[in-house]
C-alpha positions as CSV (number, residue, x, y, z in Angstrom):
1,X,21.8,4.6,78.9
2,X,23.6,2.2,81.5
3,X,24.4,5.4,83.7
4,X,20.6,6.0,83.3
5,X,19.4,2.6,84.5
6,X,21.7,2.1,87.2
7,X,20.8,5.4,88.2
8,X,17.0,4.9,88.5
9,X,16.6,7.5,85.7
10,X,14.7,4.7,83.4
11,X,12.8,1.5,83.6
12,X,11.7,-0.4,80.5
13,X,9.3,-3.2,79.8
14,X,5.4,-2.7,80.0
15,X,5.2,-4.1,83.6
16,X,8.0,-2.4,84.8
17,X,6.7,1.2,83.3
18,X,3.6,0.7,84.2
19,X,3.9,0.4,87.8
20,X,6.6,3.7,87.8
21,X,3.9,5.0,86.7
22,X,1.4,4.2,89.4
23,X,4.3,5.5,91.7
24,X,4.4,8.8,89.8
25,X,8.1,8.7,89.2
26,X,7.6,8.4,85.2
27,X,7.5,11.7,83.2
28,X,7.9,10.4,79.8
29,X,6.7,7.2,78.0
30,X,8.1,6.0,74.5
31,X,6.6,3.5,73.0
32,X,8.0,1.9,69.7
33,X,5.8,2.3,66.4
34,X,5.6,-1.6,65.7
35,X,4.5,-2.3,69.2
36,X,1.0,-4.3,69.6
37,X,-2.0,-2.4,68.6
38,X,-3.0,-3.4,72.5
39,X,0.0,-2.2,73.9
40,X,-0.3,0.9,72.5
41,X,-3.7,1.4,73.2
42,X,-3.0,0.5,76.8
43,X,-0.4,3.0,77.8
44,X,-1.8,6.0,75.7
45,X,-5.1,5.3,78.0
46,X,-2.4,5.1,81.0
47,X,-0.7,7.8,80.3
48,X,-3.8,10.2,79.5
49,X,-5.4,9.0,82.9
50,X,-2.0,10.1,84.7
51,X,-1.4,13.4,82.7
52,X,1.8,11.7,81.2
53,X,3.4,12.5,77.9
54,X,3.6,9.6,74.8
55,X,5.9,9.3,72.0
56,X,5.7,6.7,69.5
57,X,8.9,6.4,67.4
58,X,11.6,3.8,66.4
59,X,11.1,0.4,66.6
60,X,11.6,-2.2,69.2
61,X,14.7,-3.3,68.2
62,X,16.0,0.8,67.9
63,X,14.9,0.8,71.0
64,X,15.7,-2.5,72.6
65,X,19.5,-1.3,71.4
66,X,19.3,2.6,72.8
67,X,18.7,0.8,76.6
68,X,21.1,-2.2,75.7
69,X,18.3,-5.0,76.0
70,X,16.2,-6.9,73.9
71,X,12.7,-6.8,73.0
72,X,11.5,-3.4,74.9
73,X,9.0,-1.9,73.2
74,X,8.4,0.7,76.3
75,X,10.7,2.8,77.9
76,X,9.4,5.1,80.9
77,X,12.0,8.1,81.6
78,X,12.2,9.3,85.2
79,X,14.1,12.0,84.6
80,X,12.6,15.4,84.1
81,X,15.4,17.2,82.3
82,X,16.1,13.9,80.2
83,X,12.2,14.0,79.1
84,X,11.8,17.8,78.2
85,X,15.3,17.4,75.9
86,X,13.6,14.0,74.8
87,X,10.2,15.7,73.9
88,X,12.5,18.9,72.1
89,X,14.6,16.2,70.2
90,X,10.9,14.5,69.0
91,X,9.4,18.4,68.2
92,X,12.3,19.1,65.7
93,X,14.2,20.9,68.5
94,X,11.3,23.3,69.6
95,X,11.3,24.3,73.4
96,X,8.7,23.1,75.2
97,X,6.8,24.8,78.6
């Protein structure tokens, strides 16, 4: 995930996906499980107005660990190909499109 961030491929933190996804760079949102009600609320509303996929899984600190930070409970994925595999992973390995 370090390739990933210096690479642009991911941001992470509610501020910081929320305005990737204003400029249309996001193509994936995760969103750990034990996140606030509110903060769930507010990016599934987000990502419904901007045609963006949602998963909820893990927890923040799985997924504070995955990006090597602490206390991220969103993570917006940038890349395409890393969100289709992402979404296949999450469907039990099922293609998707």
């Amino acid at each position: 995930m370090d390739y990933l961030q210096k690479h642009g491929k991911i941001s992470f933190g509610a501020d910081s996906v929320e305005n990737a996804i204003k400029k249309k760079i996001v193509k994936l949102v995760i969103v750990a499980e034990d996140s606030s009600d509110r903060t769930k609320d507010k990016f599934n509303r987000i990502c419904g107005e901007w045609n963006i996929p949602i998963i909820q899984t893990a927890d923040i600190e799985t997924l504070s660990k995955v990006i090597g930070k602490h206390n991220k409970a969103i993570i917006g994925i940038h890349d395409i190909n890393l969100s289709k595999e992402i979404q296949k992973i999450n469907n039990g390995g099922e293609a998707l499109g």
